[in-house]
Backbone bond lengths (Angstrom), bond angles and torsions (degrees), N, CA, C in turn:
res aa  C-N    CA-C-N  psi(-1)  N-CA   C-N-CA  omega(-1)  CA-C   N-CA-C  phi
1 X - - - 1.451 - - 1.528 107.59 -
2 X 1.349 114.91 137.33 1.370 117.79 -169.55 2.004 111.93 -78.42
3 X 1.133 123.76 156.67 1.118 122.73 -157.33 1.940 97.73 -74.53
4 X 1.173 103.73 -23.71 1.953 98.55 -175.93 1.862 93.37 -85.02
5 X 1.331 126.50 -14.48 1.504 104.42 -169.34 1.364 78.73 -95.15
6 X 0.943 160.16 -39.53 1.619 152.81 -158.69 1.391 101.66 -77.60
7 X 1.187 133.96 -38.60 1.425 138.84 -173.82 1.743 95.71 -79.81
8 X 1.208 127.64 -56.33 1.602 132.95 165.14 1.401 123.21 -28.18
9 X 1.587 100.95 -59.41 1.805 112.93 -179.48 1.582 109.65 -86.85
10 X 1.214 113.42 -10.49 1.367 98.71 156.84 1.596 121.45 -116.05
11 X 1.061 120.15 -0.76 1.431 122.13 141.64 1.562 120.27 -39.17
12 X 1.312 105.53 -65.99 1.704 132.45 -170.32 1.560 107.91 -84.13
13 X 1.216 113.82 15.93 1.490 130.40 -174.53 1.305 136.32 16.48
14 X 1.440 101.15 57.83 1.534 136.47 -151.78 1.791 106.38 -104.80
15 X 0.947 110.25 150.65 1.961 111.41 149.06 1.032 83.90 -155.79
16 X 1.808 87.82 -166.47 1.684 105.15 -165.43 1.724 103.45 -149.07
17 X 1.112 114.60 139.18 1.211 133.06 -167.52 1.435 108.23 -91.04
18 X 1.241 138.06 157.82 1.941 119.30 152.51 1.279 106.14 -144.59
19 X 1.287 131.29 169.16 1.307 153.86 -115.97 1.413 95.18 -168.91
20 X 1.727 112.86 139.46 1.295 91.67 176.25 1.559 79.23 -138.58
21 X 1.438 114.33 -171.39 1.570 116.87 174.35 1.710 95.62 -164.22
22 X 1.444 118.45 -167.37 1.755 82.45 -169.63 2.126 94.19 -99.15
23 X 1.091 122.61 0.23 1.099 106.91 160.31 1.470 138.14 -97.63
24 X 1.543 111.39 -4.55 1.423 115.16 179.37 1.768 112.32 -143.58
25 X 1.190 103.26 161.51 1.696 87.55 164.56 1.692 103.16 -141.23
26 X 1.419 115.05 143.65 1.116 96.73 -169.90 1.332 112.54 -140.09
27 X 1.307 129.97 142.61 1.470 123.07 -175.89 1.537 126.06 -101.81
28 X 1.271 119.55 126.91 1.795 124.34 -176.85 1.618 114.08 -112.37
29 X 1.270 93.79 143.82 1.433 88.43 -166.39 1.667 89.47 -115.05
30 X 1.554 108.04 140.68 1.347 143.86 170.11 1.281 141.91 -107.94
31 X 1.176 145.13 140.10 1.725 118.19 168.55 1.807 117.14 -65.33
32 X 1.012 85.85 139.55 1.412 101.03 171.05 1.649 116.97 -50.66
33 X 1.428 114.33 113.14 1.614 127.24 -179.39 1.426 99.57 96.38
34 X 1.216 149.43 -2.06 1.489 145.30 149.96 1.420 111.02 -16.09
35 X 1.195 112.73 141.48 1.455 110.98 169.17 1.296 135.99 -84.90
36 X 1.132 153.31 128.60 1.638 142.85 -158.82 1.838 114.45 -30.86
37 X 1.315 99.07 -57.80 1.549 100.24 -171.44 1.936 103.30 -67.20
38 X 1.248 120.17 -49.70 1.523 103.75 159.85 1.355 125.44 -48.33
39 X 1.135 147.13 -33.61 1.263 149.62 147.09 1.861 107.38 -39.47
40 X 1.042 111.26 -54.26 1.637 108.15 165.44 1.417 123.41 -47.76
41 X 1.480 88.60 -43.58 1.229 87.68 -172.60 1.680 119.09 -83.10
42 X 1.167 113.61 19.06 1.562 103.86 -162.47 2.098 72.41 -96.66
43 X 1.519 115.97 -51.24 1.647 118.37 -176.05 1.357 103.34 -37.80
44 X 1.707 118.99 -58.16 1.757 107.32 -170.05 1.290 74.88 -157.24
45 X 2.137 114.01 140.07 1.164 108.68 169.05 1.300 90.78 -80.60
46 X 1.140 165.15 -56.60 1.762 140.77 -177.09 1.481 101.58 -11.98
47 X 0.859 138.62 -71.06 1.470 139.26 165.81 1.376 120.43 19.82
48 X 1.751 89.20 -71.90 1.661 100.19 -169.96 1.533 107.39 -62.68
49 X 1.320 121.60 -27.68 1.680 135.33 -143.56 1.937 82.26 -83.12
50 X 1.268 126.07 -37.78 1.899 119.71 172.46 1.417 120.23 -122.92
51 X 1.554 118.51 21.17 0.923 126.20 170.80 2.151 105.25 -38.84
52 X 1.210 96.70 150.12 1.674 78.87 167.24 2.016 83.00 -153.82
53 X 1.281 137.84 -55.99 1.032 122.20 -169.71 1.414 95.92 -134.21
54 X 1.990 121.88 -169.12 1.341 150.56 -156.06 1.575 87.79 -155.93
55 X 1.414 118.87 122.87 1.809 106.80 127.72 1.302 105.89 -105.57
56 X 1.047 101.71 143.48 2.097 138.72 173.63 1.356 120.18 -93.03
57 X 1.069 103.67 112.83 1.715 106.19 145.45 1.073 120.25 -163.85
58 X 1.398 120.18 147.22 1.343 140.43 160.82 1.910 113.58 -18.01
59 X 1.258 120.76 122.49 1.687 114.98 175.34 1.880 100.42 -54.04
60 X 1.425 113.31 -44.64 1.319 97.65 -170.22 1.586 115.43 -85.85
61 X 1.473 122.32 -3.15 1.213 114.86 177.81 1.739 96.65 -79.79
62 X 1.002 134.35 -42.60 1.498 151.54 -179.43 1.327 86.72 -49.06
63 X 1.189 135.31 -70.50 1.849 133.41 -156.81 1.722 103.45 -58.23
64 X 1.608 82.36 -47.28 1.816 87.22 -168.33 1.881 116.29 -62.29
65 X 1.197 93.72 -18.02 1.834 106.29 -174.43 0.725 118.52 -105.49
66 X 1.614 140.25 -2.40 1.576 152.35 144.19 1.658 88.49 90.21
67 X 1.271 112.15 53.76 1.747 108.37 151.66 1.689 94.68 100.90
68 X 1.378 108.50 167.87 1.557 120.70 168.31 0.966 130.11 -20.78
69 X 1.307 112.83 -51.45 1.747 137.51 -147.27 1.747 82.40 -64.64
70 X 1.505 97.11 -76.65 2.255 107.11 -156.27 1.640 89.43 -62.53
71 X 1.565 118.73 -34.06 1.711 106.95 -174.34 1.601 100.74 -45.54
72 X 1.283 113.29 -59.73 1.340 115.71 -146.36 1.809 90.06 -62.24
73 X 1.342 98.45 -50.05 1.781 105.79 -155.96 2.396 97.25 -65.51
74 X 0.839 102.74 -2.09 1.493 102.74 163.62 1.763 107.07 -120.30
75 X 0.817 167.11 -13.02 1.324 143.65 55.21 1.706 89.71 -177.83
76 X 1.607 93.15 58.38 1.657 112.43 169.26 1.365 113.24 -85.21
77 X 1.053 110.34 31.62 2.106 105.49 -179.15 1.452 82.50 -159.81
78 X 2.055 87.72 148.63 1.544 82.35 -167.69 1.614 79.39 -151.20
79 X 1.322 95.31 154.06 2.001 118.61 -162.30 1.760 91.12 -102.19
């Protein structure tokens, strides 16, 4: 990320979440401290209307644990 969009999105007190599915992955940007189901809802407000949970994790706890599977089994993602 270039040093003016990093200075921008945290100016504007933003990050960005992503989504993956097995053909795409995609990133949305939110305000910073949003709650899970608003975060849904920015993808489809239908969203919010069956939202029921979030799993979480960190991009670098995810890199460091080679995917879901070891995240979950060290219990770096959290519902």
């Amino acid at each position: 990320m270039s040093g003016l969009l990093k200075k921008g999105t945290k100016f504007l007190n933003l990050i960005s979440f992503l989504t993956t599915g097995e053909k795409e992955v995609r990133a949305w940007t939110i305000k910073k401290g949003s709650k899970a189901v608003d975060a849904a809802g920015v993808i489809h407000t239908d969203f919010i209307k069956g939202f029921i949970k979030a799993e979480v994790i960190s991009f670098e706890d995810f890199v460091a644990n080679n995917g879901w599977k070891n995240s979950r089994e060290t219990r770096k993602s959290k519902v």
